[in-house]
PDB file of N, CA, C and O in Angstrom, chain B, residues numbered from 101:
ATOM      1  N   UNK B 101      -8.134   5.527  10.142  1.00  0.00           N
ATOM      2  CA  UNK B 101      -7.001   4.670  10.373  1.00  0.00           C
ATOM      3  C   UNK B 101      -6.061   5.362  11.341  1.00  0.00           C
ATOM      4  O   UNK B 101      -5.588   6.483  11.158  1.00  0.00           O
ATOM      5  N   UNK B 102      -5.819   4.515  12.482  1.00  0.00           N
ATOM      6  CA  UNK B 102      -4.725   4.989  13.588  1.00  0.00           C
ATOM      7  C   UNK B 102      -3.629   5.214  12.954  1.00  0.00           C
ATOM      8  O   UNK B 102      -3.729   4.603  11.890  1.00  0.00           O
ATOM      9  N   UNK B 103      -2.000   6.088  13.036  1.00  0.00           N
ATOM     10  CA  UNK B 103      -0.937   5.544  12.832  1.00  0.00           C
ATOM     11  C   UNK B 103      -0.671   4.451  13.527  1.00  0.00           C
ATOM     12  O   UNK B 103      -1.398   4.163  14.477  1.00  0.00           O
ATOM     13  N   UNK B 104       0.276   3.752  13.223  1.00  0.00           N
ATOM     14  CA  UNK B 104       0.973   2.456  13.437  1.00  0.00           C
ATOM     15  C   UNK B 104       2.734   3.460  14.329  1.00  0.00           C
ATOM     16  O   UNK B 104       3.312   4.483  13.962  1.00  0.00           O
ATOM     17  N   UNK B 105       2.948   2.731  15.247  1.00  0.00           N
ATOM     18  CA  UNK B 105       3.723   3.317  16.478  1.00  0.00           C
ATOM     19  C   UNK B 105       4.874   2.384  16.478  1.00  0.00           C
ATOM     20  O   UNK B 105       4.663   1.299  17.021  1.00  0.00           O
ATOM     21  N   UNK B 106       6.458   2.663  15.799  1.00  0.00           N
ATOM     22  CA  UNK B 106       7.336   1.846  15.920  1.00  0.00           C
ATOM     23  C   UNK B 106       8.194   1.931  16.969  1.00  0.00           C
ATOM     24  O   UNK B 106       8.762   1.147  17.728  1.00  0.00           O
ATOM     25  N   UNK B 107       8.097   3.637  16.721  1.00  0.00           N
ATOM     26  CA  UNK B 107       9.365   4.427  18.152  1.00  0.00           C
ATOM     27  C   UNK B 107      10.541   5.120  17.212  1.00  0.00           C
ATOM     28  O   UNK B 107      11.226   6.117  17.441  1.00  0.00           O
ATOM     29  N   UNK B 108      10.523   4.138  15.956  1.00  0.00           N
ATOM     30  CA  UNK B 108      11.847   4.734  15.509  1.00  0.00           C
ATOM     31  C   UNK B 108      11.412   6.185  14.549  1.00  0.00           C
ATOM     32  O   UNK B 108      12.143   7.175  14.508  1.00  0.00           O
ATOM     33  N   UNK B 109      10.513   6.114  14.048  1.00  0.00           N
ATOM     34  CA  UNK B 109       9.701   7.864  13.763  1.00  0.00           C
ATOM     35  C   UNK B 109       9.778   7.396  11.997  1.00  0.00           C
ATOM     36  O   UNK B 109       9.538   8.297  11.194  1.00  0.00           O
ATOM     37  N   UNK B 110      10.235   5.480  11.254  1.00  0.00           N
ATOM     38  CA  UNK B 110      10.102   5.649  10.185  1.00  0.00           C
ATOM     39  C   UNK B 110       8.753   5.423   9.635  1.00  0.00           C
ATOM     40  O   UNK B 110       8.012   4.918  10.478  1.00  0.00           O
ATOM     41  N   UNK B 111       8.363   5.570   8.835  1.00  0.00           N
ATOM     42  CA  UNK B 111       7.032   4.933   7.824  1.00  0.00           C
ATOM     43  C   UNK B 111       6.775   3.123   7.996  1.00  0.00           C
ATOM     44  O   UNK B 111       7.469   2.198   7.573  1.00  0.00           O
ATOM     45  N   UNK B 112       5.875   3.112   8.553  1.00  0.00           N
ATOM     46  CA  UNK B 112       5.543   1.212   8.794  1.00  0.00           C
ATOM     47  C   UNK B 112       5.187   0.623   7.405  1.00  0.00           C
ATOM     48  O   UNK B 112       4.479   1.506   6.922  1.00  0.00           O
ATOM     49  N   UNK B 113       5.253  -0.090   6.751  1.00  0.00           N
ATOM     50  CA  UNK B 113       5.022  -0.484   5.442  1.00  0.00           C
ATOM     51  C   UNK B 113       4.171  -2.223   5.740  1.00  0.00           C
ATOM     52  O   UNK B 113       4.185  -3.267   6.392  1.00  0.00           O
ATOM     53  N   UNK B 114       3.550  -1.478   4.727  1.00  0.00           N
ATOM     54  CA  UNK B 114       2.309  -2.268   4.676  1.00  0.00           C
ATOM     55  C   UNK B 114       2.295  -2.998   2.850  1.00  0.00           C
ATOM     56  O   UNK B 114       2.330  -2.287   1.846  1.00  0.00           O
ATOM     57  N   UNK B 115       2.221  -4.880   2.840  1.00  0.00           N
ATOM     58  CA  UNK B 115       2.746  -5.048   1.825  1.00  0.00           C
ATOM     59  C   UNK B 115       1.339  -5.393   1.004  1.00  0.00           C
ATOM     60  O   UNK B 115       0.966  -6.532   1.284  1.00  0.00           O
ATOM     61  N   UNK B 116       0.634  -4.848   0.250  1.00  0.00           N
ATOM     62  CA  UNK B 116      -0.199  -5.355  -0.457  1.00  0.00           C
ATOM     63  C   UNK B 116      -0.525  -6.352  -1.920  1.00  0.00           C
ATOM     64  O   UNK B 116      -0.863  -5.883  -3.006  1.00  0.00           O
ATOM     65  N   UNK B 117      -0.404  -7.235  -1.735  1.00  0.00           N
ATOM     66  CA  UNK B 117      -0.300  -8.445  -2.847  1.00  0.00           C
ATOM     67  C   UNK B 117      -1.436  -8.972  -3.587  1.00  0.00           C
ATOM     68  O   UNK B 117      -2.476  -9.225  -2.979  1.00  0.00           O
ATOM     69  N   UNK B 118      -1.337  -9.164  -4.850  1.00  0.00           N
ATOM     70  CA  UNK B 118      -2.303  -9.104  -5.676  1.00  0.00           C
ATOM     71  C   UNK B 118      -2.186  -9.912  -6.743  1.00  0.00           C
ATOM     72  O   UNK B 118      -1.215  -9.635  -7.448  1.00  0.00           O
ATOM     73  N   UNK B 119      -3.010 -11.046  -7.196  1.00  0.00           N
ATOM     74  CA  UNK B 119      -3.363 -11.836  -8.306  1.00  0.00           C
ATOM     75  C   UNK B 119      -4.566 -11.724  -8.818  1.00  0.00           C
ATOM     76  O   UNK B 119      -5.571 -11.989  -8.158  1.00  0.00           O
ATOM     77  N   UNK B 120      -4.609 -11.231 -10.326  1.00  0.00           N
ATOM     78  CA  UNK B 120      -5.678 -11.238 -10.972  1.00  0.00           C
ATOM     79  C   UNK B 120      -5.618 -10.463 -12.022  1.00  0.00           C
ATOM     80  O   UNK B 120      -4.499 -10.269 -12.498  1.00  0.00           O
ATOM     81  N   UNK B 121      -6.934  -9.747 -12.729  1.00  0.00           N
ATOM     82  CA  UNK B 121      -7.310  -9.121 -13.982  1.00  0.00           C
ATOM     83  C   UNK B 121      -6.605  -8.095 -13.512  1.00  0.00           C
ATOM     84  O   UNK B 121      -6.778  -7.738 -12.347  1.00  0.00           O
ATOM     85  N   UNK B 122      -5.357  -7.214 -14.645  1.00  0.00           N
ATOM     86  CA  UNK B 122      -4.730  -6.454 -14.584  1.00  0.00           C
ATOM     87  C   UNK B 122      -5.849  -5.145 -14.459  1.00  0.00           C
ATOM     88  O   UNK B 122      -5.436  -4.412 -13.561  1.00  0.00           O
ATOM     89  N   UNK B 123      -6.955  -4.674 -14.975  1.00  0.00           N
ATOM     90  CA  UNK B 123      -7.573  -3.903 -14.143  1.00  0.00           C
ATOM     91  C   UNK B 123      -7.763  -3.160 -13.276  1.00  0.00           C
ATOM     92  O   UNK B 123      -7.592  -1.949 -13.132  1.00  0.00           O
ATOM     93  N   UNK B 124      -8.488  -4.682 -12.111  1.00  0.00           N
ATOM     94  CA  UNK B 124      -8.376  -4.402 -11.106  1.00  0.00           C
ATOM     95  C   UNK B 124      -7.338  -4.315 -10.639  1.00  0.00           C
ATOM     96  O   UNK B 124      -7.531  -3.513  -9.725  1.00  0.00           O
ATOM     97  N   UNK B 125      -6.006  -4.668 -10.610  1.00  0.00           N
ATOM     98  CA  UNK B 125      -4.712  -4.197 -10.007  1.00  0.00           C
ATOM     99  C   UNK B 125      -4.284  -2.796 -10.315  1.00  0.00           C
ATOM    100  O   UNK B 125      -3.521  -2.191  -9.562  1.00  0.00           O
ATOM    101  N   UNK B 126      -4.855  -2.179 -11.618  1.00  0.00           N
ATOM    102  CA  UNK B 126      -4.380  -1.240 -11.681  1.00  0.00           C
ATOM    103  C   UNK B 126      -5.196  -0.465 -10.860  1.00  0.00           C
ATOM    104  O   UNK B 126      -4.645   0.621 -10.677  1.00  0.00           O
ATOM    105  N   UNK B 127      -5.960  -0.521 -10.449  1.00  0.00           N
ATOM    106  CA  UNK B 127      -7.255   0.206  -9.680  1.00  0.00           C
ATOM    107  C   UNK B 127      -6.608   0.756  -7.700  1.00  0.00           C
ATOM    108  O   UNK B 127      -6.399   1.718  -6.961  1.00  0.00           O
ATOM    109  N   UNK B 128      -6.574  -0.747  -7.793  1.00  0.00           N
ATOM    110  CA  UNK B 128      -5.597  -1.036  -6.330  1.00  0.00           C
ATOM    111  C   UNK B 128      -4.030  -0.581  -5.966  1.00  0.00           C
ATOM    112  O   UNK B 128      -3.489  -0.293  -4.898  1.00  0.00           O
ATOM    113  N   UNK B 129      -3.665  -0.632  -7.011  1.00  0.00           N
ATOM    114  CA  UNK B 129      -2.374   0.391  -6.914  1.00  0.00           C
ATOM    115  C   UNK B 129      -2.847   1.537  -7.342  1.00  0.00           C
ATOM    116  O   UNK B 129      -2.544   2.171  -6.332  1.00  0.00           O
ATOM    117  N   UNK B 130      -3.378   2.373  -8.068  1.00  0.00           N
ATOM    118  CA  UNK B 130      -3.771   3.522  -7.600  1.00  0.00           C
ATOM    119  C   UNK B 130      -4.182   4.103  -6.421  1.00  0.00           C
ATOM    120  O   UNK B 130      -3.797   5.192  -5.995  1.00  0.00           O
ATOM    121  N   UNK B 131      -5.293   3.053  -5.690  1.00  0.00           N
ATOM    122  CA  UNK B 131      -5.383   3.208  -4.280  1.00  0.00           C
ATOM    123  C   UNK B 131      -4.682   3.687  -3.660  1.00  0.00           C
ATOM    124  O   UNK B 131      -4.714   4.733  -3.011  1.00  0.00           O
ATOM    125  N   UNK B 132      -3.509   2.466  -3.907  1.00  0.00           N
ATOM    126  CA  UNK B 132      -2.240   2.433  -2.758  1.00  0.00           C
ATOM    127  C   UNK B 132      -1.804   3.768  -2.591  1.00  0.00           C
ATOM    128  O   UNK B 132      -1.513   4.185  -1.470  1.00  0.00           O
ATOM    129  N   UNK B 133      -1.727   4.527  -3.672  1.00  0.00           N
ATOM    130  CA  UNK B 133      -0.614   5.528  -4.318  1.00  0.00           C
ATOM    131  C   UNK B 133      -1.905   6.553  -3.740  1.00  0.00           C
ATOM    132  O   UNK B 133      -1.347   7.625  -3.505  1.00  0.00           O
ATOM    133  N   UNK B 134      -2.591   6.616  -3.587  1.00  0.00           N
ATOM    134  CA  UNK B 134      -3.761   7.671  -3.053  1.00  0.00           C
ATOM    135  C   UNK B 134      -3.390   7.846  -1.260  1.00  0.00           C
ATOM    136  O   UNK B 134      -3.160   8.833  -0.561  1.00  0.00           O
ATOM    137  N   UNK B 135      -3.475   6.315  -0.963  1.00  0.00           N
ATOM    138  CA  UNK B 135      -3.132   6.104   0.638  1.00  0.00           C
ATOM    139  C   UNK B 135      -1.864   6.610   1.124  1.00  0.00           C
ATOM    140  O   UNK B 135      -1.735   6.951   2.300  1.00  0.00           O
ATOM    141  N   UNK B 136      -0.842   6.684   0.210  1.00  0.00           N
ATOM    142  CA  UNK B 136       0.605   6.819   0.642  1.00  0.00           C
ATOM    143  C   UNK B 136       0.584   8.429   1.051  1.00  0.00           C
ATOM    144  O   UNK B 136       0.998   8.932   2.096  1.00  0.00           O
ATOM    145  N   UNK B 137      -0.016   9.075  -0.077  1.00  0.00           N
ATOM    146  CA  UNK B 137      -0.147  10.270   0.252  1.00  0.00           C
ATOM    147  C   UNK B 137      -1.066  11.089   1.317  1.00  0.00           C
ATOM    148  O   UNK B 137      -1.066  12.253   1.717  1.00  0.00           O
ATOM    149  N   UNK B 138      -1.621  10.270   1.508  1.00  0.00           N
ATOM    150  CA  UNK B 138      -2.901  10.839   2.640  1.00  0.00           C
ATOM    151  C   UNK B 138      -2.690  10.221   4.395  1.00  0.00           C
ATOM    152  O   UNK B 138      -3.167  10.569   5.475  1.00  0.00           O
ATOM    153  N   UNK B 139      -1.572   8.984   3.890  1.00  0.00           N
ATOM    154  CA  UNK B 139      -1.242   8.709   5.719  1.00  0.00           C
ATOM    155  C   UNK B 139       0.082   8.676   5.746  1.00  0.00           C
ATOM    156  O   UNK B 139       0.555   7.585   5.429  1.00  0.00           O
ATOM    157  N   UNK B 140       0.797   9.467   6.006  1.00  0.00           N
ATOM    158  CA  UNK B 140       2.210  10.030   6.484  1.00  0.00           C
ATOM    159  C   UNK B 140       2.748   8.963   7.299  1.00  0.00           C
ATOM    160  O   UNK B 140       3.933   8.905   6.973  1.00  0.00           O
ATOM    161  N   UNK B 141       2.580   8.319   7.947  1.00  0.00           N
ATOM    162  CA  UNK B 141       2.954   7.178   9.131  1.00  0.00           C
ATOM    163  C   UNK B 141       3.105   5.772   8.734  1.00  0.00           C
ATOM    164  O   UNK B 141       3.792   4.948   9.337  1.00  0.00           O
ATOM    165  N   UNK B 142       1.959   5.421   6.986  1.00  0.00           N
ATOM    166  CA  UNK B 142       1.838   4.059   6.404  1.00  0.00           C
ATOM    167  C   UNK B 142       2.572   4.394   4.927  1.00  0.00           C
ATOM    168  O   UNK B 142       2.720   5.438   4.292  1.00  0.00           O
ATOM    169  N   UNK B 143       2.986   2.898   4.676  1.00  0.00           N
ATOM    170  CA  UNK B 143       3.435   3.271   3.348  1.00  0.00           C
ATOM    171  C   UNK B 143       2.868   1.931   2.571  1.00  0.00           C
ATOM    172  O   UNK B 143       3.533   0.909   2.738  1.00  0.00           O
ATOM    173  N   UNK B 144       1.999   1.870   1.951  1.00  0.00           N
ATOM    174  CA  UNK B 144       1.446   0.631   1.176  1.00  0.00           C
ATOM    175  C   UNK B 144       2.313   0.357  -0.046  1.00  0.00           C
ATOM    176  O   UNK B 144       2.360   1.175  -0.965  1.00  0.00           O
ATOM    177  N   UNK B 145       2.760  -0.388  -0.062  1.00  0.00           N
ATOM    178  CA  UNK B 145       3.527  -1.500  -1.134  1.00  0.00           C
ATOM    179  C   UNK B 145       3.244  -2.429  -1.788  1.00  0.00           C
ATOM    180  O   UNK B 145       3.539  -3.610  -1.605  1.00  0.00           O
ATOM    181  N   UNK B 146       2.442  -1.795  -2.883  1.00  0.00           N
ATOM    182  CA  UNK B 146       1.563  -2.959  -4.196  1.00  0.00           C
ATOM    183  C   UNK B 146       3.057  -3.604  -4.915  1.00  0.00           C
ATOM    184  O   UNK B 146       4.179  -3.282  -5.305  1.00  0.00           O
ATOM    185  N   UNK B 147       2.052  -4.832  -4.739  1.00  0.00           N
ATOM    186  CA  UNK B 147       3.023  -5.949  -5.658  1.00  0.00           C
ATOM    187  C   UNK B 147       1.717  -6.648  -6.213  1.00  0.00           C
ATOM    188  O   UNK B 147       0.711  -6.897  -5.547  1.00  0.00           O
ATOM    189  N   UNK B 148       1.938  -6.953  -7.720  1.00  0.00           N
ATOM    190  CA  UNK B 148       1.523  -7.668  -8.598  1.00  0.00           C
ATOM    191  C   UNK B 148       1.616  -9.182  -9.210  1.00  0.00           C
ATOM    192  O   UNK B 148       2.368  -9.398 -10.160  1.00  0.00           O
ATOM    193  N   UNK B 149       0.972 -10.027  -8.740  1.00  0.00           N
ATOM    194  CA  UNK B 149       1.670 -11.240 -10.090  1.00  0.00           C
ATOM    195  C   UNK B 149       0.965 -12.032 -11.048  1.00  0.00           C
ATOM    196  O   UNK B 149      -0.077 -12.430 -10.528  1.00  0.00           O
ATOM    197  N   UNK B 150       1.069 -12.372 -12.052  1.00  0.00           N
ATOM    198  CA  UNK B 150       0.160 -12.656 -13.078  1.00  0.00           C
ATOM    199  C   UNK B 150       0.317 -14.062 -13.148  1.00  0.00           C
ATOM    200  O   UNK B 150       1.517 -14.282 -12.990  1.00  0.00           O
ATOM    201  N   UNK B 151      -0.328 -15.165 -13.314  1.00  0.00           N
ATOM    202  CA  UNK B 151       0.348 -16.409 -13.782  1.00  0.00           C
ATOM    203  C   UNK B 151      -0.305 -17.141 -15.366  1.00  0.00           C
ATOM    204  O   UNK B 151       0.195 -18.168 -15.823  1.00  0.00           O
TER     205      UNK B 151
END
């Protein structure tokens, strides 16, 4: 994965959204939380919703 290039030198945020078996969401926000730490430049932002 490239960084993402704003100019202003903050973290680009990236919103990741999710419906379904709490599970797998918990799986995917772990991800996220794996990614945040490993790309300095992205910041993934799990959101959840149940209906």
């Amino acid at each position: 994965m490239e960084p993402l290039e704003d100019g202003d030198g903050e973290r680009e945020e990236i919103g990741v959204f999710f419906c379904g078996p709490k599970p797998l969401g918990n799986l995917i926000d772990e991800q996220c939380a794996l990614l945040n730490q490993s790309t300095p430049d992205v910041e993934f932002s799990f959101h959840s919703e149940n209906f």
